[in-house]
KELO-600524 format. One record per atom (N, C-alpha, C, O): x, y, z. Coordinates in pm, whole numbers, padded with zeros to 5 digits, always signed. Layout:
<nodes>
XYZ;...
</nodes>
This chain:
<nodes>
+02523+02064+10143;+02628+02146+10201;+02595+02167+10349;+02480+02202+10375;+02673+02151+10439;+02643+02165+10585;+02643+02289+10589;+02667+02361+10492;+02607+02340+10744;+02632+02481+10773;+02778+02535+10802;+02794+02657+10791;+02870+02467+10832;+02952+02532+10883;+03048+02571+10706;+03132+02661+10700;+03016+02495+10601;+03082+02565+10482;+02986+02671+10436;+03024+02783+10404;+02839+02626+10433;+02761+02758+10337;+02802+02886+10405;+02811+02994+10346;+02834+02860+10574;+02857+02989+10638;+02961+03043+10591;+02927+03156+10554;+03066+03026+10572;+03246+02995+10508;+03197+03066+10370;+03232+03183+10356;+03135+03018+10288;+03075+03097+10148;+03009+03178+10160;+02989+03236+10053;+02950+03225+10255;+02887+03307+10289;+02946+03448+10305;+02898+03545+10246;+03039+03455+10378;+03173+03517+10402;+03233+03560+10294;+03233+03679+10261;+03302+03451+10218;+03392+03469+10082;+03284+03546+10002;+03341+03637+09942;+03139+03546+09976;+03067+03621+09843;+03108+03748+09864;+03163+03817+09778;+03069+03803+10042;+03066+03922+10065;+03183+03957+10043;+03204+04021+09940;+03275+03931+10119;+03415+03980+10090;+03456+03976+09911;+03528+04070+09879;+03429+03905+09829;+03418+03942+09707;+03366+04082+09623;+03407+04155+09532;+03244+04071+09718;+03165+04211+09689;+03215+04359+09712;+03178+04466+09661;+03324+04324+09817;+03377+04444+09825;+03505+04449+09764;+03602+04516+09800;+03496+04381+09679;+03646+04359+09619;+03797+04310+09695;+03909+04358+09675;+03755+04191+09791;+03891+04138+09834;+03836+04044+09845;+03722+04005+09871;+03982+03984+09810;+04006+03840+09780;+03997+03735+09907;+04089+03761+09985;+03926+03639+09946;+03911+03597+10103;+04087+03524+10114;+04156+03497+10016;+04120+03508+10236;+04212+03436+10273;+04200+03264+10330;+04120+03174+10302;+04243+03267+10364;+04238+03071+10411;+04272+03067+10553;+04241+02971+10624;+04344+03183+10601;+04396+03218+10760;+04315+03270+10826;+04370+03325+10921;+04185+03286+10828;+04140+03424+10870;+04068+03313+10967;+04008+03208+10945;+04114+03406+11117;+04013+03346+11195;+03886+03402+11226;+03825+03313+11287;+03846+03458+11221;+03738+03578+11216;+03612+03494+11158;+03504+03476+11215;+03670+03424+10967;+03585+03341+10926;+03569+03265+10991;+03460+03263+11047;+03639+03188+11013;+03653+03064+11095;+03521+03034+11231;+03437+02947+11256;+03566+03165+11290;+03446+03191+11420;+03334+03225+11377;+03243+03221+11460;+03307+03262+11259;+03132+03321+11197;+03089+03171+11151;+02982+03113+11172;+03206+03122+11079;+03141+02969+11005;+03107+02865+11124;+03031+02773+11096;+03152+02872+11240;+03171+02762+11370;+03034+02813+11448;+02979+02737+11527;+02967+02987+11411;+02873+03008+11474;+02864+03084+11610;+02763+03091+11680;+03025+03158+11646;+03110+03198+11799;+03081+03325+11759;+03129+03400+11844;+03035+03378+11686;+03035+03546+11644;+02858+03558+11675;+02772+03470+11677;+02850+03714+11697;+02743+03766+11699;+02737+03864+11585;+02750+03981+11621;+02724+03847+11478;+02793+03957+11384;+02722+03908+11244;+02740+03787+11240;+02672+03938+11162;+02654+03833+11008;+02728+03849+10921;+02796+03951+10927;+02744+03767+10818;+02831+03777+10724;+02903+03905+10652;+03021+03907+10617;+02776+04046+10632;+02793+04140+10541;+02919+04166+10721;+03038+04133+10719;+02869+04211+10814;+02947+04280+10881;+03077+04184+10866;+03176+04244+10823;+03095+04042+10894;+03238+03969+10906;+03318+04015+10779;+03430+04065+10786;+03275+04001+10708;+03345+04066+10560;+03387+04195+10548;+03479+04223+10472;+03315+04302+10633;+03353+04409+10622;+03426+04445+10713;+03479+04556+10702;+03448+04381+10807;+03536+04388+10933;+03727+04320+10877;+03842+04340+10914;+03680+04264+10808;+03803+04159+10742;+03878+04282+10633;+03999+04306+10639;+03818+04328+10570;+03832+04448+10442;+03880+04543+10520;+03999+04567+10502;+03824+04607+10604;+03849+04709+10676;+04016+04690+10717;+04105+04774+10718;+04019+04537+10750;+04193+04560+10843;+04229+04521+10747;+04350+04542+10750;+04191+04448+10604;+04305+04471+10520;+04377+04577+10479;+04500+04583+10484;+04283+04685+10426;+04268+04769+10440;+04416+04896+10518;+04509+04972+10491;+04339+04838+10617;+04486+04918+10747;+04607+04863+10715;+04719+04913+10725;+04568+04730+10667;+04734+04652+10733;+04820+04705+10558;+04940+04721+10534;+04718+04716+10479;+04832+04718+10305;+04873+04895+10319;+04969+04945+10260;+04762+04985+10425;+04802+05134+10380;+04849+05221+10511;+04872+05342+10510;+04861+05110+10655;+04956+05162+10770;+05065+05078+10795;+05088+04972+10737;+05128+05128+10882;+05223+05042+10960;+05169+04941+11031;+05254+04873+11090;+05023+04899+11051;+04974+04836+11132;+05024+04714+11168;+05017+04676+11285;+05074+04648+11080;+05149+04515+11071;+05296+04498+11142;+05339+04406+11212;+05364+04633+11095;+05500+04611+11170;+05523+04673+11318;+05631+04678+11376;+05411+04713+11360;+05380+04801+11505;+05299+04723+11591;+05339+04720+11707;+05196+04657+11568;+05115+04594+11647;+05116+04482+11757;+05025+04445+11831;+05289+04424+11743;+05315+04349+11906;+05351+04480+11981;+05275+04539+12058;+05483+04519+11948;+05561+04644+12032;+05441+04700+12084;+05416+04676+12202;+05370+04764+12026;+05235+04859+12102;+05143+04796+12173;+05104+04857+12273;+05077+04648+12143;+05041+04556+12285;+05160+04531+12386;+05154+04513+12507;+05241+04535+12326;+05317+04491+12499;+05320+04608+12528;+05227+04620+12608;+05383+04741+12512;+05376+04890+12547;+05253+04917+12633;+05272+04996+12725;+05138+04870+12621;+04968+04909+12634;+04985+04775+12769;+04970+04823+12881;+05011+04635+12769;+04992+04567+12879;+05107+04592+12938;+05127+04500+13017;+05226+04696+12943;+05293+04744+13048;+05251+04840+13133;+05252+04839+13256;+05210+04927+13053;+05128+05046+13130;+05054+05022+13208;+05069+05071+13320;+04952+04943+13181;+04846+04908+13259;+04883+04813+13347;+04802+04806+13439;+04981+04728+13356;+05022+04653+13475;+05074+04780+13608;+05053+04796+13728;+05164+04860+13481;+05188+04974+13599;+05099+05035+13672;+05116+05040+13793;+04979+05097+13609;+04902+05176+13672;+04784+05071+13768;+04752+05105+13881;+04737+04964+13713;+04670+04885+13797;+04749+04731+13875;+04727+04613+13847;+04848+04791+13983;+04907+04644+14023;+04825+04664+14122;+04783+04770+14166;+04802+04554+14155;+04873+04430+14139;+04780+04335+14013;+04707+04247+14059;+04784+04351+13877;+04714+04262+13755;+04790+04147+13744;+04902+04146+13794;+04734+04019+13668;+04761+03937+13696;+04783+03953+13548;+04699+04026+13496;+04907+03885+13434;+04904+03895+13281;+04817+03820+13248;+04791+03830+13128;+04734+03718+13324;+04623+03688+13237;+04516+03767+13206;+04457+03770+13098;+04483+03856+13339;+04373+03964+13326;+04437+04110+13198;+04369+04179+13121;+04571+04111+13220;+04607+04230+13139;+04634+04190+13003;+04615+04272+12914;+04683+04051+12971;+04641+04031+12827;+04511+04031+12765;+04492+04086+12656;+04416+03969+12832;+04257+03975+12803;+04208+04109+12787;+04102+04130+12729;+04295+04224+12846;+04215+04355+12852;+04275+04405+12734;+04204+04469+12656;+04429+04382+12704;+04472+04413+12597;+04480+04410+12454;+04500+04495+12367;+04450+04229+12455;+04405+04173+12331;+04246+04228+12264;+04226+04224+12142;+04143+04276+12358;+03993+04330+12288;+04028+04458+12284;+03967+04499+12185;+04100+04566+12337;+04111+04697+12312;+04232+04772+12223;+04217+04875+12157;+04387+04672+12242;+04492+04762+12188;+04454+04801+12018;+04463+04907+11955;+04408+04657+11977;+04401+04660+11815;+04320+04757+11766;+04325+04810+11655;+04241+04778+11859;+04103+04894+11774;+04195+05009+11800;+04241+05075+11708;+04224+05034+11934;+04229+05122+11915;+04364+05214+11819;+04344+05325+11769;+04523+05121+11807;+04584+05105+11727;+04584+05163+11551;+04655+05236+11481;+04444+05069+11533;+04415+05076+11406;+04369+05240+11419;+04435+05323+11356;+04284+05272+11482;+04170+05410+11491;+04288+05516+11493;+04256+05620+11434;+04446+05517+11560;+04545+05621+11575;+04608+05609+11446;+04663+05708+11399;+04608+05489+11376;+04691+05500+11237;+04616+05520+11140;+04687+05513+11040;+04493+05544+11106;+04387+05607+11043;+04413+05741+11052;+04460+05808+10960;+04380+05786+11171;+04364+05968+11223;+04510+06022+11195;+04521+06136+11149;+04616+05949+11219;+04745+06011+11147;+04799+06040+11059;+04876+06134+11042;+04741+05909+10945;+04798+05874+10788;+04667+05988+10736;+04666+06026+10619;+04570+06033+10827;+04480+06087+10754;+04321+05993+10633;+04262+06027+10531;+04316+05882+10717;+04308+05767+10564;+04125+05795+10649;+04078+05869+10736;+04080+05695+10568;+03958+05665+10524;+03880+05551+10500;+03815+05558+10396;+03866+05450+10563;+03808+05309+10535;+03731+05335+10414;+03645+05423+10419;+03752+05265+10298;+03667+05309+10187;+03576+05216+10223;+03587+05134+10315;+03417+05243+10091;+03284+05146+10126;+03305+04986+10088;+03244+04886+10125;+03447+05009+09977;+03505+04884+09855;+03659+04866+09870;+03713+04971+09905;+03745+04759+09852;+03848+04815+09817;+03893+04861+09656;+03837+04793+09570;+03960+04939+09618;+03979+04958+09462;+04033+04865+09384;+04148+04827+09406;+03959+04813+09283;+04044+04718+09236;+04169+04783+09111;+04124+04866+09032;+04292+04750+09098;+04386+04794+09011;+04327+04798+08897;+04251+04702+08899;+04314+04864+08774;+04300+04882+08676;+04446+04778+08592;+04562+04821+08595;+04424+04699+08552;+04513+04590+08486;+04566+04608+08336;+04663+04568+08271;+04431+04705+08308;+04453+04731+08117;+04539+04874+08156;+04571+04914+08045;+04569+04929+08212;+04659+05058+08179;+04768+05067+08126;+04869+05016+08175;+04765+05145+07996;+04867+05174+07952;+04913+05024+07837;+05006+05011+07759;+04816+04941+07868;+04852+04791+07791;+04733+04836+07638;+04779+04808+07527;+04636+04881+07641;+04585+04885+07539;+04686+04901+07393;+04804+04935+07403;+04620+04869+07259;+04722+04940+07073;+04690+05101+07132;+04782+05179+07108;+04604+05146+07186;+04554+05295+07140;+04585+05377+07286;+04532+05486+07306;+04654+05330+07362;+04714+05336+07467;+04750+05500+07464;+04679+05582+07521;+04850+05529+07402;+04880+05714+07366;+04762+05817+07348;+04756+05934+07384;+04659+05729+07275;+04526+05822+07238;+04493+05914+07366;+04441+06025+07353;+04540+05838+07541;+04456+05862+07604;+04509+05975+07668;+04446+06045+07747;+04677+06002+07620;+04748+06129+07692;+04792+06226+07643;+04866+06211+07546;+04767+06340+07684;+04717+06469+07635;+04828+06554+07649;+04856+06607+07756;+04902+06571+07531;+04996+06690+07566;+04983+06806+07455;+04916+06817+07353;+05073+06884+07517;+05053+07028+07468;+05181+07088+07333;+05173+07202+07287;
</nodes>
């Protein structure tokens, strides 16, 4: 097995471990398996979980161009004369964190240590009633 897949599996165990499923899009892997990251696997995996994470329990997904361009307007305003190559570069390493960090502190949420996995047998068990309690 070369390095650039054991690294790639490397990735997918962890992200298993925390209970999500790896993707096939993810560039993140992509850059840990190619060797462009400074980061190791447990962290790439948990960095990957984490924005799943955001993206299944905020708006993060349907907000996150509008609020980079919003963020590289401002800052063209306040620092002209920027060039959009310099203000995308400043925008693309800072809007997302910080994005994610305001839809956390709002929704009130919590990066868990795992994600939860669904309980699949509920309510499917024969003895299913045994388990609810009425008065």
């Amino acid at each position: 097995m070369d390095a650039y897949t054991h690294r790639k599996m490397e990735v997918h165990h962890y992200q298993r471990a925390l209970n999500m499923e790896p993707r096939d899009d993810s560039t993140l892997t992509e850059m840990y398996a190619q060797g462009q990251l400074y980061m190791s696997a447990p962290e790439v995996a948990r960095e990957l979980m984490a924005t799943d994470f955001i993206y299944k329990n905020t708006l993060y997904g349907e907000v996150i161009e509008d609020f980079m361009r919003g963020v590289a307007d401002q800052l063209r305003q306040i620092h002209s004369p920027l060039s959009w190559t310099s203000t995308w570069t400043i925008v693309r390493s800072y809007a997302p964190t910080a994005l994610k960090l305001m839809l956390l502190s709002s929704a009130g949420l919590r990066i868990p240590e795992t994600l939860s996995v669904p309980n699949e047998n509920v309510g499917c068990s024969p003895d299913a009633d045994d388990d609810v309690t009425t008065e």
